[in-house]
VOPAGU-2260 file (C-alpha; in pm, 1 decimal, decimal comma):
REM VOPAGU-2260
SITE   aa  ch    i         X         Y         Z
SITE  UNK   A    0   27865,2   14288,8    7047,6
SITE  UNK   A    1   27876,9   14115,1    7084,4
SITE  UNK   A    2   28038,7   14246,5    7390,0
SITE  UNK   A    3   28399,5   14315,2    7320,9
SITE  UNK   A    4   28710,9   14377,8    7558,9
SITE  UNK   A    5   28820,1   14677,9    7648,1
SITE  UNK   A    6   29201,0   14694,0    7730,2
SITE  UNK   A    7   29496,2   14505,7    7651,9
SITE  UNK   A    8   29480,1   14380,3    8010,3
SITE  UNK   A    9   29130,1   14215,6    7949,0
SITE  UNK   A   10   29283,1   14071,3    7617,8
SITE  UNK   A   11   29503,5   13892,0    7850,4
SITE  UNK   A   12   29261,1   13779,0    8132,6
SITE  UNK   A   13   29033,8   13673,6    7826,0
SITE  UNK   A   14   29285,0   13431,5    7653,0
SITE  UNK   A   15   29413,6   13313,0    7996,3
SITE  UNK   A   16   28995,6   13199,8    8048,0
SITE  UNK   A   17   29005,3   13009,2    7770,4
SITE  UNK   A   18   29334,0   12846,0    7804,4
SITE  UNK   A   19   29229,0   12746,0    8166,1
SITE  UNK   A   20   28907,3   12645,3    7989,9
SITE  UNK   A   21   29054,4   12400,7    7671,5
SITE  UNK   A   22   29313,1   12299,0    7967,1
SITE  UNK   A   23   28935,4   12174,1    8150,5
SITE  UNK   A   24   28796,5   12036,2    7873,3
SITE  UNK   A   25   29140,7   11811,0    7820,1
SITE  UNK   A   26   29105,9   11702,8    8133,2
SITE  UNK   A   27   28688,2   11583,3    8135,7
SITE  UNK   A   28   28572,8   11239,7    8119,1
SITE  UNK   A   29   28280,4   11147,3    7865,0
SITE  UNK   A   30   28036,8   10922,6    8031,3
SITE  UNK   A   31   28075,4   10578,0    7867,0
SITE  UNK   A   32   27708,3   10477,2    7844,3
SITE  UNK   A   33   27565,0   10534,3    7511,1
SITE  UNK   A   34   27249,0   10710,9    7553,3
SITE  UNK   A   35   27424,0   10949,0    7851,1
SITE  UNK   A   36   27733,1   11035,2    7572,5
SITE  UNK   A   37   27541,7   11086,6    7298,0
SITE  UNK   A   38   27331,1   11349,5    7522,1
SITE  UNK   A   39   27714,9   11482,8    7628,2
SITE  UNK   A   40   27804,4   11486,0    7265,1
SITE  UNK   A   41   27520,6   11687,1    7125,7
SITE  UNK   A   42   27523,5   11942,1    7422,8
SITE  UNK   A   43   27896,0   11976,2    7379,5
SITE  UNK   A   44   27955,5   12161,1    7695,8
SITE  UNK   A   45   28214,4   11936,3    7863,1
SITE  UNK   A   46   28271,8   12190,8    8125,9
SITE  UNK   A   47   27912,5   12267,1    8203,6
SITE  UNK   A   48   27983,7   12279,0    8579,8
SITE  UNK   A   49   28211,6   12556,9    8568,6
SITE  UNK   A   50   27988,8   12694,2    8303,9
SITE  UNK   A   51   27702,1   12678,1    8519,5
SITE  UNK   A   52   27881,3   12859,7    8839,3
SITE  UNK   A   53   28030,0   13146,1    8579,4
SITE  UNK   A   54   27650,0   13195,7    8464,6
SITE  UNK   A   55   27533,7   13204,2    8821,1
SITE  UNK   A   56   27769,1   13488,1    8891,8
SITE  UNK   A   57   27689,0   13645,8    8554,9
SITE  UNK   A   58   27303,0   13628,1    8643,8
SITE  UNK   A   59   27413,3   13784,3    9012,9
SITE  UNK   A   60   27582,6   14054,2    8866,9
SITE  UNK   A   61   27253,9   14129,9    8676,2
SITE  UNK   A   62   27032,8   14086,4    8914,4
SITE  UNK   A   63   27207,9   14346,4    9194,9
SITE  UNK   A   64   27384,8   14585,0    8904,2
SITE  UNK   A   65   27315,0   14550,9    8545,2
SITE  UNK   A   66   26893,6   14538,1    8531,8
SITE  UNK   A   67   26828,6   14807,0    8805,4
SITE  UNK   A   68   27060,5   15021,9    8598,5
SITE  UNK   A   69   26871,4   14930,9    8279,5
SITE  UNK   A   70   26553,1   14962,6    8439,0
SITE  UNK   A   71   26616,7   15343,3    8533,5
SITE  UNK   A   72   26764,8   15406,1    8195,1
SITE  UNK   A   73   26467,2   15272,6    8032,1
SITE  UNK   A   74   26288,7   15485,9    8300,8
SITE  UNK   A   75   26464,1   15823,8    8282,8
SITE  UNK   A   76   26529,1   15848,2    7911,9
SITE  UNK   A   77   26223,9   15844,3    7611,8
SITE  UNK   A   78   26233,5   15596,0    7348,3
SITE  UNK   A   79   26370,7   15858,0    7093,3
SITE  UNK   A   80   26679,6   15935,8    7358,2
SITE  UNK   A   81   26746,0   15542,1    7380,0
SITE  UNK   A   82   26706,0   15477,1    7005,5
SITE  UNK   A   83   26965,2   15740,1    6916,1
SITE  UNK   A   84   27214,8   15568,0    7161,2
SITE  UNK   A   85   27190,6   15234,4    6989,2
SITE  UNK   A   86   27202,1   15401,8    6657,6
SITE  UNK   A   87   27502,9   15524,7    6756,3
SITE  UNK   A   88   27654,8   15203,7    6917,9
SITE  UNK   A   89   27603,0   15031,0    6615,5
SITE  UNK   A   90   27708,4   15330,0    6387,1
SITE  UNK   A   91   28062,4   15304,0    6541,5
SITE  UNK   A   92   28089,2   14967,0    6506,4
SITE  UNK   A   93   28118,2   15012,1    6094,6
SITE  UNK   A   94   28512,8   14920,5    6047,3
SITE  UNK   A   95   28434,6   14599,2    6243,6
SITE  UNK   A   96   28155,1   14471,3    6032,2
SITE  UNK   A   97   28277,6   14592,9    5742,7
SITE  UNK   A   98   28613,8   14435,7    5754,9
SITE  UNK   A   99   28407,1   14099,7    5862,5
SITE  UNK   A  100   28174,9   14177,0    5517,8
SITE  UNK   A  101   28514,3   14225,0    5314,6
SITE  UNK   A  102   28703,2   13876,0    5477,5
SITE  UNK   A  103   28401,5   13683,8    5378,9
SITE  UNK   A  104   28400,0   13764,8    5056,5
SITE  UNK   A  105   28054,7   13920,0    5086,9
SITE  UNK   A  106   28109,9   14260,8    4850,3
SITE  UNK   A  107   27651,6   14336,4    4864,3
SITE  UNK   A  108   27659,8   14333,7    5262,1
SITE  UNK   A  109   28057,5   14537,1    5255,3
SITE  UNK   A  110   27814,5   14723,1    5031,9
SITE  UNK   A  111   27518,0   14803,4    5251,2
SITE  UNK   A  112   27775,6   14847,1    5552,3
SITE  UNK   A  113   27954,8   15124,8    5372,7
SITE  UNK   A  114   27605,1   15306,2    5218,5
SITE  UNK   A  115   27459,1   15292,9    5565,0
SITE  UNK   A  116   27780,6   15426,9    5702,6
SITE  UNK   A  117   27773,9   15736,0    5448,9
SITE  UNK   A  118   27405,7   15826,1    5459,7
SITE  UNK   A  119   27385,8   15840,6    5823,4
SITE  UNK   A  120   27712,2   16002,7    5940,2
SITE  UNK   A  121   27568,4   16259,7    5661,7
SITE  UNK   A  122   27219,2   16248,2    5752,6
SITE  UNK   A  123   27149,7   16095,4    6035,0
SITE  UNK   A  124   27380,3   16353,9    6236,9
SITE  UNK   A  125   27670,2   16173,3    6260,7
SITE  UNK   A  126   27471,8   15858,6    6288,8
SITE  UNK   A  127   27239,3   15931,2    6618,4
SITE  UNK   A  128   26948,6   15877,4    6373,3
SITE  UNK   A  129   26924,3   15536,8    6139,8
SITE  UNK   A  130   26815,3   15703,9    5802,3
SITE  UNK   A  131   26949,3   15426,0    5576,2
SITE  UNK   A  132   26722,1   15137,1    5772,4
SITE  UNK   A  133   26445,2   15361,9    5745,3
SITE  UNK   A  134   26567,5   15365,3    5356,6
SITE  UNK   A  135   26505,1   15046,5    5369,6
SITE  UNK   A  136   26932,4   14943,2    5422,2
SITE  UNK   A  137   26887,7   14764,9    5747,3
SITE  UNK   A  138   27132,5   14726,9    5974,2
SITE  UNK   A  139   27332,4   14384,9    6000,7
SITE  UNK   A  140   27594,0   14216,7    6231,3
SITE  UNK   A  141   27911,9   14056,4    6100,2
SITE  UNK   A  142   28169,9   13934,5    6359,6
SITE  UNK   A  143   28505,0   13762,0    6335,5
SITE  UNK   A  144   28342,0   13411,5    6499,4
SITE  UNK   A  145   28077,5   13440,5    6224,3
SITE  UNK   A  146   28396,3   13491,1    5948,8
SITE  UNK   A  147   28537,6   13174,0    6077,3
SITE  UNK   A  148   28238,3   12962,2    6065,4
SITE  UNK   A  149   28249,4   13111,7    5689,1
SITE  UNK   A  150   28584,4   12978,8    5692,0
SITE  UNK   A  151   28466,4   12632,7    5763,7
SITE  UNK   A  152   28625,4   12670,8    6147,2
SITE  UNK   A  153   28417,5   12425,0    6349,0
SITE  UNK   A  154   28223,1   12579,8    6687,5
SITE  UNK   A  155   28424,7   12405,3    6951,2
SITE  UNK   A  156   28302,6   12349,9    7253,1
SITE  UNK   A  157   28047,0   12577,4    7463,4
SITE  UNK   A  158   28195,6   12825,9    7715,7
SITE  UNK   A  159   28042,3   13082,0    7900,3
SITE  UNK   A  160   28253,7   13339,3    7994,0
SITE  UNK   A  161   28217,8   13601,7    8297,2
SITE  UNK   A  162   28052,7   13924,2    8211,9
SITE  UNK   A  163   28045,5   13887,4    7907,9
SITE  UNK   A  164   27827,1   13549,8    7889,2
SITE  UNK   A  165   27751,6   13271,2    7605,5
SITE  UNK   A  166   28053,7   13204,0    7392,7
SITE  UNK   A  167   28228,5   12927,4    7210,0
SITE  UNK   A  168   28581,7   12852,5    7136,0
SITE  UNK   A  169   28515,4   12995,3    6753,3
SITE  UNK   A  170   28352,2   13329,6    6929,7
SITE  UNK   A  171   28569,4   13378,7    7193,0
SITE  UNK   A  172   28841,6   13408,6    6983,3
SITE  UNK   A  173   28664,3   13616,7    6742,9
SITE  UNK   A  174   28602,2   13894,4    7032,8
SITE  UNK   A  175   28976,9   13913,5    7055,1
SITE  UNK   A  176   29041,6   13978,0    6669,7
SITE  UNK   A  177   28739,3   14222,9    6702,7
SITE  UNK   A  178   28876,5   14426,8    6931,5
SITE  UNK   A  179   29209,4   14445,8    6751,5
SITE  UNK   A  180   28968,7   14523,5    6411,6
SITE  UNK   A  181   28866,0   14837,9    6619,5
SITE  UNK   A  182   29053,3   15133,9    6540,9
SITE  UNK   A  183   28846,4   15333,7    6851,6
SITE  UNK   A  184   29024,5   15133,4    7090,4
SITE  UNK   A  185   29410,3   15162,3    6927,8
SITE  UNK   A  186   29282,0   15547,4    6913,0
SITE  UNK   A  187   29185,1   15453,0    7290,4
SITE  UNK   A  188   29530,9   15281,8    7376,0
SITE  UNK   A  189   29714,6   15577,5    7276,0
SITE  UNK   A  190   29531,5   15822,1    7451,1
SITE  UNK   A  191   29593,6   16028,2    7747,4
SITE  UNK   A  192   29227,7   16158,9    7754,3
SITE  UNK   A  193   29055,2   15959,8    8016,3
SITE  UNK   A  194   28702,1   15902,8    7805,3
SITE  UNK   A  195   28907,1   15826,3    7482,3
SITE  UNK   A  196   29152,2   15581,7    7638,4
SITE  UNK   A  197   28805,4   15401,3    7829,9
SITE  UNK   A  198   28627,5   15456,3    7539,8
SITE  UNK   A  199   28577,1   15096,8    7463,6
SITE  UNK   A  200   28439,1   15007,7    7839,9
SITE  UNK   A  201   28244,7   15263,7    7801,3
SITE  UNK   A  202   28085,5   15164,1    7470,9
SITE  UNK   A  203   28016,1   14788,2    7633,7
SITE  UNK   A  204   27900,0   14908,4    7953,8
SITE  UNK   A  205   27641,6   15169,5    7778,4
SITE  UNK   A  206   27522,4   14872,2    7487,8
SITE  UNK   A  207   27467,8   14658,8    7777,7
SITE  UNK   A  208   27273,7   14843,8    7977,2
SITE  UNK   A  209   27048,3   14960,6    7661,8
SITE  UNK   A  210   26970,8   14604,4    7553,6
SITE  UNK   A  211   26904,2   14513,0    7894,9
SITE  UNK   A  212   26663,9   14788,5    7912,6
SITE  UNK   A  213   26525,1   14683,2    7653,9
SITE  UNK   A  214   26437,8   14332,3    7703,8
SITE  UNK   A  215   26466,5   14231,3    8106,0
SITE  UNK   A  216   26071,9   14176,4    8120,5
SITE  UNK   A  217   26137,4   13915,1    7861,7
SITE  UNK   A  218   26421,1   13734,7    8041,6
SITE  UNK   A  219   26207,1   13713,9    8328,6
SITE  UNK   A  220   25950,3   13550,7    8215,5
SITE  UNK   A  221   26197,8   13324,9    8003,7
SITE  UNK   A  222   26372,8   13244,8    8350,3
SITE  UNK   A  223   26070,9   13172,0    8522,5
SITE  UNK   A  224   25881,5   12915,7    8252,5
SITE  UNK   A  225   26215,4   12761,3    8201,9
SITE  UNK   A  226   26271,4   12467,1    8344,7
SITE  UNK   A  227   26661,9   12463,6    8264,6
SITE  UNK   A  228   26736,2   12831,4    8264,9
SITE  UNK   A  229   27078,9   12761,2    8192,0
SITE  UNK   A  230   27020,3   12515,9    7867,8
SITE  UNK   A  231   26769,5   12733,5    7726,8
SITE  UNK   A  232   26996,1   13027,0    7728,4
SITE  UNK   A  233   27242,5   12779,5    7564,8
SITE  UNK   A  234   27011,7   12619,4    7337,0
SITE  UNK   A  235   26865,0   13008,2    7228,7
SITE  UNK   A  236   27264,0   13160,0    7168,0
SITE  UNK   A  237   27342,2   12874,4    6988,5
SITE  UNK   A  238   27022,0   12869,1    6711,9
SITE  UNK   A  239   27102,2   13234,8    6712,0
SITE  UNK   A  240   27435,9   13270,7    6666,5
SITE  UNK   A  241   27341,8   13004,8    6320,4
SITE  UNK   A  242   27101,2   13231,4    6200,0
SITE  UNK   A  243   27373,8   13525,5    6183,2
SITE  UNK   A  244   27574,1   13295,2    6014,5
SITE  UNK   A  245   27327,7   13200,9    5782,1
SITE  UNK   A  246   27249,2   13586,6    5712,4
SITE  UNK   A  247   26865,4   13488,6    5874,3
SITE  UNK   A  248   26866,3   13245,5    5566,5
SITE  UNK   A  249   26656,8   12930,0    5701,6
SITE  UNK   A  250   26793,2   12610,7    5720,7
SITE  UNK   A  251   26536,2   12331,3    5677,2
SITE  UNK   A  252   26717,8   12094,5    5960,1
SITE  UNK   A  253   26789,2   12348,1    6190,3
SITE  UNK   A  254   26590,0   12379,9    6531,0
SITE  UNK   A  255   26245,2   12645,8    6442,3
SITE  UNK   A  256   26366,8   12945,4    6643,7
SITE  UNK   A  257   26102,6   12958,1    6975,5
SITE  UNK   A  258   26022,6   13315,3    6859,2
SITE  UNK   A  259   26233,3   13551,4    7000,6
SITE  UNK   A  260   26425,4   13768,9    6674,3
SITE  UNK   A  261   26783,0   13947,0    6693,7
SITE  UNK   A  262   27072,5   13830,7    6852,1
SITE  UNK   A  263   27068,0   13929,3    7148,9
SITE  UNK   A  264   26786,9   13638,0    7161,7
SITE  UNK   A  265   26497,2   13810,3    7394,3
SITE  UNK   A  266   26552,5   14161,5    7227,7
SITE  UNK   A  267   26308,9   14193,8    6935,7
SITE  UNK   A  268   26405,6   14518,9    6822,5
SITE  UNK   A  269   26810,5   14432,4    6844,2
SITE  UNK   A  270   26790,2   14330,0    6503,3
SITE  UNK   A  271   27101,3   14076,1    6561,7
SITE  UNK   A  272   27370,5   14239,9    6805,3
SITE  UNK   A  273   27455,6   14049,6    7075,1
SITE  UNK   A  274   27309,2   13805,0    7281,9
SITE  UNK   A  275   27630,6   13840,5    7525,9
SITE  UNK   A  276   27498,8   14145,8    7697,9
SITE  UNK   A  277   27159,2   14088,8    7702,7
SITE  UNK   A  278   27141,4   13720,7    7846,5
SITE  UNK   A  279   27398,8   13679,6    8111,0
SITE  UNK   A  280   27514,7   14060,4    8180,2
């Protein structure tokens, strides 16, 4: 997840981002020459300056927290240990994708969601193990910004938002209908239990520090060939965020993908979750 919110407070402090975000784009000015505007138009990014400073702290914030955490998880734990955690992340994340699956009218994948969802609560121990993609039911990512690009909802313009990284105006409102579509964090909101009511920071914080783990030799060398770090991470959550769209259907005019499968854009074994932890947290 993508990378959801985790209180109503960060609801709040979310939609107030992208207010004072549209209220920045409103007040931009498109360069008038033709060849500079067209190169505006295509990026659409019209507030790539406080874009770029968000990303720098983002990519601070990794560098002194996030990957030296990932790098002892990836350390301290075996694969098998690391595997069952992300089994489980996703596992959890059923009534989400499922409801996405039902509101675009896509009754196979609702299908698949639900079958995987029964086999491996049954047996895969409450879903620790992924039975059903070894079954050959693989796992799949529906969110509420992919729904409304179903809809016909058009992208809006790029934002990238702090800790939680490359967003839109479609997706960042999809992370807020998300996180209402969860019924762990209601269950969390009226909780006294301190692990239930934080249940939903502590589901981000753990899926981002297991896709970093799982990918940060990657985004290093990525950083280091690039020679716009920032507009490749761009370019690579945009062509990925149209493949889960698509379903990982091709489209003949769309930009070849540079190589790098799953959402999360670096993370080859992701298998499409989010590329908002793993390139920016």
């Amino acid at each position: 997840m993508p990378a959801g919110l985790v209180s109503i407070a960060s609801i709040k402090r979310l939609c107030a981002g992208i207010v004072l975000s549209v209220a920045l784009v409103g007040c931009a000015t498109a360069p008038t020459d033709p060849v500079e505007r067209e190169i505006y138009d295509e990026a659409n990014d019209p507030v790539q300056p406080l874009n770029e400073a968000i990303f720098e702290f983002n990519m601070a914030v990794d560098r002194a927290v996030l990957r030296p955490v990932a790098q002892a998880y990836e350390f301290i734990l075996p694969d098998l240990v690391r595997d069952g955690v992300r089994n489980f992340l996703r596992h959890i994340k059923t009534p989400v994708i499922l409801a996405n699956d039902l509101m675009q009218g896509d009754i196979d994948r609702a299908g698949e969601t639900m079958g995987r969802f029964i086999f491996n609560t049954v047996a895969g121990f409450g879903g620790v193990f992924d039975v059903a993609g070894e079954a050959g039911i693989e796992f799949h990512q529906e969110d509420f910004g992919q729904t409304l690009a179903v809809w016909g909802v058009e992208e809006g313009p790029y934002l990238m938002l702090p800790f939680i990284g490359p967003s839109s105006g479609r997706d960042a409102i999809g992370i807020i209908v998300d996180a209402g579509l969860d019924p762990l964090r209601w269950w969390g909101y009226n909780s006294d239990d301190f692990v239930i009511e934080h249940n939903g920071l502590i589901r981000t914080v753990t899926e981002a520090v297991d896709t970093r783990s799982r990918n940060y030799k990657q985004l290093e060398d990525l950083e280091e060939t690039s020679l716009d770090f920032y507009a490749t991470v761009r370019s690579l959550y945009r062509q990925q965020r149209e493949s889960l769209i698509r379903n990982g259907v091709p489209d003949d005019d769309a930009l070849p993908n540079i190589g790098f499968e799953g959402y999360e854009g670096i993370d080859t074994e992701s298998d499409g979750k989010n590329t908002q932890a793993s390139l920016v947290n």
